[in-house]
N, CA, C and O atoms as a GROMACS GRO file, in nm:
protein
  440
    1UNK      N    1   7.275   8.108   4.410
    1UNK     CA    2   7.366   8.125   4.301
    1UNK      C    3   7.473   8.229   4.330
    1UNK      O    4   7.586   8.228   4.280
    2UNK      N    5   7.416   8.336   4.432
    2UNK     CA    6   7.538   8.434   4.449
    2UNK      C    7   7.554   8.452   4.573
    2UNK      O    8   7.459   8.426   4.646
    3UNK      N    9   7.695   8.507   4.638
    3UNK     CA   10   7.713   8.531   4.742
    3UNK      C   11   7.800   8.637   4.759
    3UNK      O   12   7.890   8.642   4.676
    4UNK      N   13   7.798   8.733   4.852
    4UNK     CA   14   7.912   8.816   4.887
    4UNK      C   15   8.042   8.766   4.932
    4UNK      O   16   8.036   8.703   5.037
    5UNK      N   17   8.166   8.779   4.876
    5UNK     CA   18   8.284   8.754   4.979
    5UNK      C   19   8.255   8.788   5.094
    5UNK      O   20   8.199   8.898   5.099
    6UNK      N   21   8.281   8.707   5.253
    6UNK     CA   22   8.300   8.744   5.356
    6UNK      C   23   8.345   8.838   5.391
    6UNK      O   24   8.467   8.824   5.402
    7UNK      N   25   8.305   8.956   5.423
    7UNK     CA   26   8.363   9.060   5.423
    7UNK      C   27   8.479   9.146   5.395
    7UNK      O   28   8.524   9.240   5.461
    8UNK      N   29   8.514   9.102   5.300
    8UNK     CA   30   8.604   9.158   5.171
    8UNK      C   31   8.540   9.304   5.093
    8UNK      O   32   8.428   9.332   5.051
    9UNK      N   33   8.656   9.370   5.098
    9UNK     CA   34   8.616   9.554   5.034
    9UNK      C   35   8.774   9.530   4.899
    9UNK      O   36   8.890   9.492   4.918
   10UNK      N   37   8.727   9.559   4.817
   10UNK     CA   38   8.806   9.644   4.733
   10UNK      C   39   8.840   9.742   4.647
   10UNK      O   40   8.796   9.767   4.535
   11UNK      N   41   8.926   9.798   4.712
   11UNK     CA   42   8.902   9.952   4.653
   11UNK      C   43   9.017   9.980   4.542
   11UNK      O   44   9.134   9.944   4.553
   12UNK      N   45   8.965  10.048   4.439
   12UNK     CA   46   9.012  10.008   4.255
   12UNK      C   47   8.999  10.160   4.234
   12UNK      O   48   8.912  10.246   4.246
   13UNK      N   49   9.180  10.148   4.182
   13UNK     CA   50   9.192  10.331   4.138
   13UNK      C   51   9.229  10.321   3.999
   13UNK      O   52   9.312  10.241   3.956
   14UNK      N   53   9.184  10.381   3.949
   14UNK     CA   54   9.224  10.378   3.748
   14UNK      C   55   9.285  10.471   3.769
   14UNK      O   56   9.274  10.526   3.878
   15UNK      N   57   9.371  10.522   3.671
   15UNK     CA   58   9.439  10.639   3.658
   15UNK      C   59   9.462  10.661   3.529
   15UNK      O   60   9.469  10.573   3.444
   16UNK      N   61   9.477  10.812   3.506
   16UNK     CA   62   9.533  10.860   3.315
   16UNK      C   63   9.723  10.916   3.419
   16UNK      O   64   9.705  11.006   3.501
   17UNK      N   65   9.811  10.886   3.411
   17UNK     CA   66   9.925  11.003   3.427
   17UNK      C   67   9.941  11.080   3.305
   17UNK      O   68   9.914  11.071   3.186
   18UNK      N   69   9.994  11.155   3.381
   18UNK     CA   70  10.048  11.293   3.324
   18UNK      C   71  10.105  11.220   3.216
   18UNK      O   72  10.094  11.098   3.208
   19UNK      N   73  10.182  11.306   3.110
   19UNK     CA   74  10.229  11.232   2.997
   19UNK      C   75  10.376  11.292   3.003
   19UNK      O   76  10.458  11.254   2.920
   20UNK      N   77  10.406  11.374   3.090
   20UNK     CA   78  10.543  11.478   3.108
   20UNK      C   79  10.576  11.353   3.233
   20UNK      O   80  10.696  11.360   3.259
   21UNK      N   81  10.517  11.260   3.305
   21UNK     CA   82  10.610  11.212   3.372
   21UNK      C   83  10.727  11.097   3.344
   21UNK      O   84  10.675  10.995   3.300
   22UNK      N   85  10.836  11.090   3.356
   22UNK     CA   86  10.941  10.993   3.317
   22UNK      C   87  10.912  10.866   3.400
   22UNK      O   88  10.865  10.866   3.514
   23UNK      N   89  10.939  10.784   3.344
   23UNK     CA   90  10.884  10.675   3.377
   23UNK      C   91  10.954  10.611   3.473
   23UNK      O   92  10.910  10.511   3.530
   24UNK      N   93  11.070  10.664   3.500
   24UNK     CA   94  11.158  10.637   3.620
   24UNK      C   95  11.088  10.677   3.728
   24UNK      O   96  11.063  10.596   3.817
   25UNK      N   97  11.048  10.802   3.735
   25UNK     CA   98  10.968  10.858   3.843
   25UNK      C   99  10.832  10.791   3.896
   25UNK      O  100  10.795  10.798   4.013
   26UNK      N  101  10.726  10.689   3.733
   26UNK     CA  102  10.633  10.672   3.743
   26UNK      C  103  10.668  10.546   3.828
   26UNK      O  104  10.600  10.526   3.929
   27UNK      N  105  10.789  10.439   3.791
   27UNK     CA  106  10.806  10.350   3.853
   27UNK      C  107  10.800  10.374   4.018
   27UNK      O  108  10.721  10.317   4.094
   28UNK      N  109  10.884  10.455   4.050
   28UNK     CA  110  10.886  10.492   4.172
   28UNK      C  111  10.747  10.504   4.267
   28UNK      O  112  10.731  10.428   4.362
   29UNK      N  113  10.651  10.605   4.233
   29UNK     CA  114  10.550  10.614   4.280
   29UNK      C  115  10.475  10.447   4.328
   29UNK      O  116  10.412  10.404   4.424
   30UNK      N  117  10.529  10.390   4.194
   30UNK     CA  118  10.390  10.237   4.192
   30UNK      C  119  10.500  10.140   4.307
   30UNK      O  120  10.462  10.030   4.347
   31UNK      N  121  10.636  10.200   4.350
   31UNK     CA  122  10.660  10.072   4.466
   31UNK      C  123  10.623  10.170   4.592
   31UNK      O  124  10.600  10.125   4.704
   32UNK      N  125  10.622  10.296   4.563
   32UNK     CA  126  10.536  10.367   4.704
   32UNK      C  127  10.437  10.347   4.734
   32UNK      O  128  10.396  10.349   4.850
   33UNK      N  129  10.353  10.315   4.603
   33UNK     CA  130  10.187  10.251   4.639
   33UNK      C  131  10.213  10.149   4.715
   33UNK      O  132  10.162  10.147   4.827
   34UNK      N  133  10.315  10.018   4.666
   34UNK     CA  134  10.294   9.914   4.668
   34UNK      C  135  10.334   9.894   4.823
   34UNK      O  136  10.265   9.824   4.898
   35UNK      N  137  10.428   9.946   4.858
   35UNK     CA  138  10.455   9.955   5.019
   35UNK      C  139  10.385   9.954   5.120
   35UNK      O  140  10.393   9.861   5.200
   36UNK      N  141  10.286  10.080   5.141
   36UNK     CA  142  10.177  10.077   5.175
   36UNK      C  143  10.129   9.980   5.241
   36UNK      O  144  10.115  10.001   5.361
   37UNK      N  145  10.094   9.865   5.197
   37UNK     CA  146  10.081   9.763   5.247
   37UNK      C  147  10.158   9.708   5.340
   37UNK      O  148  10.108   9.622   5.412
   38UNK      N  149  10.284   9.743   5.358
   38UNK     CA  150  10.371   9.692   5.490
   38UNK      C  151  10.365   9.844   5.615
   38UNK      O  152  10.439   9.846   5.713
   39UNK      N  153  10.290   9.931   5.592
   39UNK     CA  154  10.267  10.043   5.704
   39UNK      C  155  10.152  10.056   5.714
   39UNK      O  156  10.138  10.128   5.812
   40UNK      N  157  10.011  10.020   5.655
   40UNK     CA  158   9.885  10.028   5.656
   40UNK      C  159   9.864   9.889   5.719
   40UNK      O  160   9.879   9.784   5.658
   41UNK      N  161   9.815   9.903   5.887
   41UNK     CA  162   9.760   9.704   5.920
   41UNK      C  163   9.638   9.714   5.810
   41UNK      O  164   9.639   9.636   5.715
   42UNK      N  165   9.550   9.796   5.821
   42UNK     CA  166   9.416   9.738   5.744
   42UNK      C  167   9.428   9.690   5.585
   42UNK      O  168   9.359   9.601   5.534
   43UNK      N  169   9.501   9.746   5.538
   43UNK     CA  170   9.561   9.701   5.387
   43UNK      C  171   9.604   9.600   5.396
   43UNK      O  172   9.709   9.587   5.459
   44UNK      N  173   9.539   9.484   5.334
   44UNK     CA  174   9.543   9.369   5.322
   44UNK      C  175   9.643   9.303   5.216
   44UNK      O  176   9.742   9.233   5.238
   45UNK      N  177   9.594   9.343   5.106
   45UNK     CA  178   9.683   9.342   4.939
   45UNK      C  179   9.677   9.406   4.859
   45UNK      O  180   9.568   9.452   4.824
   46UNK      N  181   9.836   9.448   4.773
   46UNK     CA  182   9.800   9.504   4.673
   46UNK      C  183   9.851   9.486   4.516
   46UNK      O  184   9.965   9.451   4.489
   47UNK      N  185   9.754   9.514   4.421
   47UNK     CA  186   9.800   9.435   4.321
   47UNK      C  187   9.777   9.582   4.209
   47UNK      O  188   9.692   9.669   4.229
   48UNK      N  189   9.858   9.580   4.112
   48UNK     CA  190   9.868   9.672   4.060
   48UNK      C  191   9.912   9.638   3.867
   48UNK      O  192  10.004   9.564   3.833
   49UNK      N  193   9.829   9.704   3.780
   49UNK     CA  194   9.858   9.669   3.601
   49UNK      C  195   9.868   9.770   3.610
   49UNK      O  196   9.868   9.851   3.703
   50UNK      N  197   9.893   9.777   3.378
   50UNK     CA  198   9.886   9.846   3.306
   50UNK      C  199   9.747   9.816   3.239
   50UNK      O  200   9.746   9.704   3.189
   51UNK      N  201   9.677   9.860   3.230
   51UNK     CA  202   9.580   9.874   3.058
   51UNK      C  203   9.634   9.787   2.909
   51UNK      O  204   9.716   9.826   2.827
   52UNK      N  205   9.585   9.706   2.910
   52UNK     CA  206   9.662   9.618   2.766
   52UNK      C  207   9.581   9.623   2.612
   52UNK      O  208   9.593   9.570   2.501
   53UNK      N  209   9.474   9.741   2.692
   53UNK     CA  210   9.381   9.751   2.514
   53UNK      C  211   9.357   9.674   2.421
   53UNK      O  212   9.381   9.657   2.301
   54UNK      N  213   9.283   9.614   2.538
   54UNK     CA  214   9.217   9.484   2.446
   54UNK      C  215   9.086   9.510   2.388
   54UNK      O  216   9.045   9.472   2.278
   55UNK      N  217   9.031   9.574   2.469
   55UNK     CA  218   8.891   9.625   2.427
   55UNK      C  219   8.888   9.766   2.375
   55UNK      O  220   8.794   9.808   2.307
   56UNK      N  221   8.982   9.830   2.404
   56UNK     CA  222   9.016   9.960   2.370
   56UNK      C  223   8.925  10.063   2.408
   56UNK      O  224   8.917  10.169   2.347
   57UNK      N  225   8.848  10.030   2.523
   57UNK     CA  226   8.766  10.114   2.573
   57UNK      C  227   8.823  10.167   2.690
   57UNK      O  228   8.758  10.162   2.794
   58UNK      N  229   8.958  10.228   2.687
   58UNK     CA  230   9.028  10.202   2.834
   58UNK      C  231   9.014  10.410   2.874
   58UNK      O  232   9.054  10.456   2.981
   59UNK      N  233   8.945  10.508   2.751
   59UNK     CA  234   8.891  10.618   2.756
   59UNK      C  235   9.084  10.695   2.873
   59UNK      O  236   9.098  10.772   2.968
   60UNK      N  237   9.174  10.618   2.792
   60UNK     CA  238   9.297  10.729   2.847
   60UNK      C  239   9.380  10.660   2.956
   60UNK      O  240   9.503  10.666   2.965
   61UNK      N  241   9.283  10.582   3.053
   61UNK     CA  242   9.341  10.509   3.175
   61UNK      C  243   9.460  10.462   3.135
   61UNK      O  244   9.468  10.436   3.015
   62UNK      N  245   9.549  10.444   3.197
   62UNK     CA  246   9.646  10.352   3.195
   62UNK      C  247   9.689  10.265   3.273
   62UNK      O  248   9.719  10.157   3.221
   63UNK      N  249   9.710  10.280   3.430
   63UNK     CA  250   9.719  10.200   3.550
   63UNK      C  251   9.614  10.164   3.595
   63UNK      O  252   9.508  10.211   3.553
   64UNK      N  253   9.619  10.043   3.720
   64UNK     CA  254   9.493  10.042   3.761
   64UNK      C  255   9.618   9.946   3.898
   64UNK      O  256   9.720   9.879   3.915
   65UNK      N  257   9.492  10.019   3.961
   65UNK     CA  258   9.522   9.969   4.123
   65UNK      C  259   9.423   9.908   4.200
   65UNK      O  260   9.304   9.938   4.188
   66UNK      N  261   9.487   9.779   4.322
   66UNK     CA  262   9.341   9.756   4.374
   66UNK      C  263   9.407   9.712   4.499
   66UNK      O  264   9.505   9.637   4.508
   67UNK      N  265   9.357   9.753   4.570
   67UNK     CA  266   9.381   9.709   4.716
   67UNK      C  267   9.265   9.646   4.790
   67UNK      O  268   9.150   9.684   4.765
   68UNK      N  269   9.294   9.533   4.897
   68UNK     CA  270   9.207   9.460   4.954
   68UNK      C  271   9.172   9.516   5.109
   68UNK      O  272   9.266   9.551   5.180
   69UNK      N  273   9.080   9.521   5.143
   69UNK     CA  274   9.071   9.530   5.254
   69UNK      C  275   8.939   9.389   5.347
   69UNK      O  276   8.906   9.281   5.298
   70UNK      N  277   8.900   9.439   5.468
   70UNK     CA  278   8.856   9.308   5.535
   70UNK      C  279   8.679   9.403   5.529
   70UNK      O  280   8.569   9.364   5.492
   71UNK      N  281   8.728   9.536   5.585
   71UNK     CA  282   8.585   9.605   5.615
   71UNK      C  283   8.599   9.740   5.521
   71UNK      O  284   8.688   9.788   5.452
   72UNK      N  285   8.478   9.770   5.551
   72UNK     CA  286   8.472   9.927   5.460
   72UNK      C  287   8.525  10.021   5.566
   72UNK      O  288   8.579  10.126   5.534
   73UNK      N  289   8.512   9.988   5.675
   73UNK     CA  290   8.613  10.104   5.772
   73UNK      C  291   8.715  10.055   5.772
   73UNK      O  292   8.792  10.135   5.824
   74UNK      N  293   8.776   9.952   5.739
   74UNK     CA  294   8.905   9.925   5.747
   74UNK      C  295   8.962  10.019   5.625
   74UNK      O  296   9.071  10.070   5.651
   75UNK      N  297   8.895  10.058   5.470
   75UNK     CA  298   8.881  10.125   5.361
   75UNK      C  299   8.957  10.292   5.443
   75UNK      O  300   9.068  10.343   5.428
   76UNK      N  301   8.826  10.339   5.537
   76UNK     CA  302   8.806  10.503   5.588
   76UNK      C  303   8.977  10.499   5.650
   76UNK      O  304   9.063  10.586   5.634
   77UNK      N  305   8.988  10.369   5.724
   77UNK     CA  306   9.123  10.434   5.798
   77UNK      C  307   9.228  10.443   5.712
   77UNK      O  308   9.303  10.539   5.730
   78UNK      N  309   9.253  10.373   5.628
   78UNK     CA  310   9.328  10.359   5.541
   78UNK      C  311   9.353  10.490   5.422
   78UNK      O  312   9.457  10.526   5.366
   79UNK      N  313   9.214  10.542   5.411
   79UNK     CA  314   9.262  10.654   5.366
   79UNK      C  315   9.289  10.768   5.436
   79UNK      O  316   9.336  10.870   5.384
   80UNK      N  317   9.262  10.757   5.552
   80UNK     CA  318   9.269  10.891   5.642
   80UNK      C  319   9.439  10.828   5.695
   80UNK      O  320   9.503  10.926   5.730
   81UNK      N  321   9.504  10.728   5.708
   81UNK     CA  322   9.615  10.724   5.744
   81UNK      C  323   9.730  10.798   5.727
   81UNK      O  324   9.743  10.852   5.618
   82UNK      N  325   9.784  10.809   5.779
   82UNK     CA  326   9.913  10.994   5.765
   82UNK      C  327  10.005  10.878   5.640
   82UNK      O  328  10.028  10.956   5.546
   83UNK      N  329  10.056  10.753   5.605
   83UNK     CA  330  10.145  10.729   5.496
   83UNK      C  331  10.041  10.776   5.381
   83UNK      O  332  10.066  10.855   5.290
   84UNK      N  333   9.959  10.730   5.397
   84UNK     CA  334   9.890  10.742   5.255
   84UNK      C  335   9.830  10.842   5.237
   84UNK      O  336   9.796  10.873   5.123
   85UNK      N  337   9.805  10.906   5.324
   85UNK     CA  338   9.777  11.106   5.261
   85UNK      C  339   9.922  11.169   5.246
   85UNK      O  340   9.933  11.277   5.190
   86UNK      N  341  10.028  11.107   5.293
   86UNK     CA  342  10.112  11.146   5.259
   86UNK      C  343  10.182  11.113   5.082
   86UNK      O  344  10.250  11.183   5.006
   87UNK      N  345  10.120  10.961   5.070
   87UNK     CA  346  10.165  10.901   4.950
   87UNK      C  347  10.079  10.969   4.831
   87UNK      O  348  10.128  10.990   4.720
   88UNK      N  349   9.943  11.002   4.866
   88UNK     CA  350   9.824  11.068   4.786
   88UNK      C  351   9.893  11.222   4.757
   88UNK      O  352   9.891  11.281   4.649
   89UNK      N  353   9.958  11.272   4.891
   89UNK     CA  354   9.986  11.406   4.828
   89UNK      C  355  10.087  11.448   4.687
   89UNK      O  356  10.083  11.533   4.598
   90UNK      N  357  10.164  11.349   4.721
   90UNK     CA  358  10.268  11.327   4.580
   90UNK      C  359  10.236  11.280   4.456
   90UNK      O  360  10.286  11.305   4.346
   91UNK      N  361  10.129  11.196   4.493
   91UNK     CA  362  10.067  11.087   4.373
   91UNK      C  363   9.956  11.153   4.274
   91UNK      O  364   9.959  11.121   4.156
   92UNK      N  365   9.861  11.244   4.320
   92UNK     CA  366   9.765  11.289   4.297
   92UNK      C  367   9.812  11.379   4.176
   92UNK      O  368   9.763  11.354   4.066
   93UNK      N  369   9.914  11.496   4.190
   93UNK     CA  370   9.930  11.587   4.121
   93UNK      C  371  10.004  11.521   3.977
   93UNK      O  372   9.998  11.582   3.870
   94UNK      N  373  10.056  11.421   3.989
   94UNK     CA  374  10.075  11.360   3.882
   94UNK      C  375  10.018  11.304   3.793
   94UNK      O  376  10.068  11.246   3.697
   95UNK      N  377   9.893  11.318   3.821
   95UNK     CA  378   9.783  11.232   3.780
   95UNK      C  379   9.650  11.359   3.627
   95UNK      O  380   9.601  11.468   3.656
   96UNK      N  381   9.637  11.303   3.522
   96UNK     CA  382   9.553  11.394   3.450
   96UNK      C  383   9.417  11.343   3.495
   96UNK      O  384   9.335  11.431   3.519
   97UNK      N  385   9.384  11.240   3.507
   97UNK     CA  386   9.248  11.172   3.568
   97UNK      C  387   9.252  11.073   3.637
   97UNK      O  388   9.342  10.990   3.622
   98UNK      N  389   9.157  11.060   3.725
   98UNK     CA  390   9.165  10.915   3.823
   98UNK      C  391   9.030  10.885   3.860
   98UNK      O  392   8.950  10.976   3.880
   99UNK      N  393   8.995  10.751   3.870
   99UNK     CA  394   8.842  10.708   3.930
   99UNK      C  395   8.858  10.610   4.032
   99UNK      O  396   8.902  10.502   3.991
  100UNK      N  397   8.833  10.617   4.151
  100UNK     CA  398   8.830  10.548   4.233
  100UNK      C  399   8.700  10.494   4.236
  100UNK      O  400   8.602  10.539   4.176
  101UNK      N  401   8.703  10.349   4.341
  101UNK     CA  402   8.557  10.284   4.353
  101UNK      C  403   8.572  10.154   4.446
  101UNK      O  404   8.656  10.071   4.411
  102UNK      N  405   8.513  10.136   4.535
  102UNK     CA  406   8.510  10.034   4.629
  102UNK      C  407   8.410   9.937   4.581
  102UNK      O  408   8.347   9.954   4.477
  103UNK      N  409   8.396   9.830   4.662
  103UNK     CA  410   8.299   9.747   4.581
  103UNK      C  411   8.316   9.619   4.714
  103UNK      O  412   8.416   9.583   4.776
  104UNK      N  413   8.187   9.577   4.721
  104UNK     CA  414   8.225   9.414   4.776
  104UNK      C  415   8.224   9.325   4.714
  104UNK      O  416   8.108   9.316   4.674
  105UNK      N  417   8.310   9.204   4.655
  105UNK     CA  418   8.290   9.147   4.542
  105UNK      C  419   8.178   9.015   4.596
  105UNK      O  420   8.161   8.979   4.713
  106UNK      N  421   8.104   8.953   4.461
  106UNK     CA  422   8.022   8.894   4.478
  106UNK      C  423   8.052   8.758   4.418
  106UNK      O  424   8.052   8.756   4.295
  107UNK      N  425   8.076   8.656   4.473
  107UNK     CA  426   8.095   8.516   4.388
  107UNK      C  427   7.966   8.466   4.292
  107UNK      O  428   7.846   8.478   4.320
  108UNK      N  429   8.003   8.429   4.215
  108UNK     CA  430   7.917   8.374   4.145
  108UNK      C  431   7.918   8.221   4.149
  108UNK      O  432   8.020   8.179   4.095
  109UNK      N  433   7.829   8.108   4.202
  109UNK     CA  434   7.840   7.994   4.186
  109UNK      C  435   7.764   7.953   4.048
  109UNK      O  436   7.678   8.023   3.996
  110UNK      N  437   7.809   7.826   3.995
  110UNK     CA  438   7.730   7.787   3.873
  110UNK      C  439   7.554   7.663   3.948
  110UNK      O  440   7.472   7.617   3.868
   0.00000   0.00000   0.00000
């Protein structure tokens, strides 16, 4: 009934921002995330919302990020990569809370 994706990792960042940031600026950051993906080989895809409070259990979050990868070390290099500790150093301080979380996703057949 279940199976793991073939070695598929995805790693899922929620975020609260700051509430002092202008949204011009916030835009900015989310096509620096989104770039990433054309200077990271192991970064596979990336897909990026808002929170639409539907359930209203969203406890502040507002963005949510998810990037694909192939392996969980493909994950390590990716964060140890000089763009994206570089992109993290800018990104982070803007941030009032954030939860990151990797995961391998699991299909469900009927």
């Amino acid at each position: 009934m279940e199976g793991a994706a073939k070695g598929e990792v995805k790693h899922v960042v929620v975020v609260k921002l700051k509430e002092s940031i202008p949204q011009h600026e916030i835009e900015q950051h989310i096509k620096d995330y989104a770039n990433l993906v054309n200077l990271i080989p192991s970064m596979k895809s990336f897909h990026w919302g808002r929170d639409v409070g539907v359930c209203g259990m969203d406890e502040g979050y507002t963005h949510i990020f998810e990037c694909t990868f192939e392996t969980e070390q493909d994950v390590v290099e990716y964060m140890a990569h000089p763009s994206h500790r570089e992109f993290a150093d800018l990104f982070i301080p803007k941030l009032d809370k954030f939860l990151i979380i990797d995961y391998k996703p699991t299909l469900v057949h009927p």
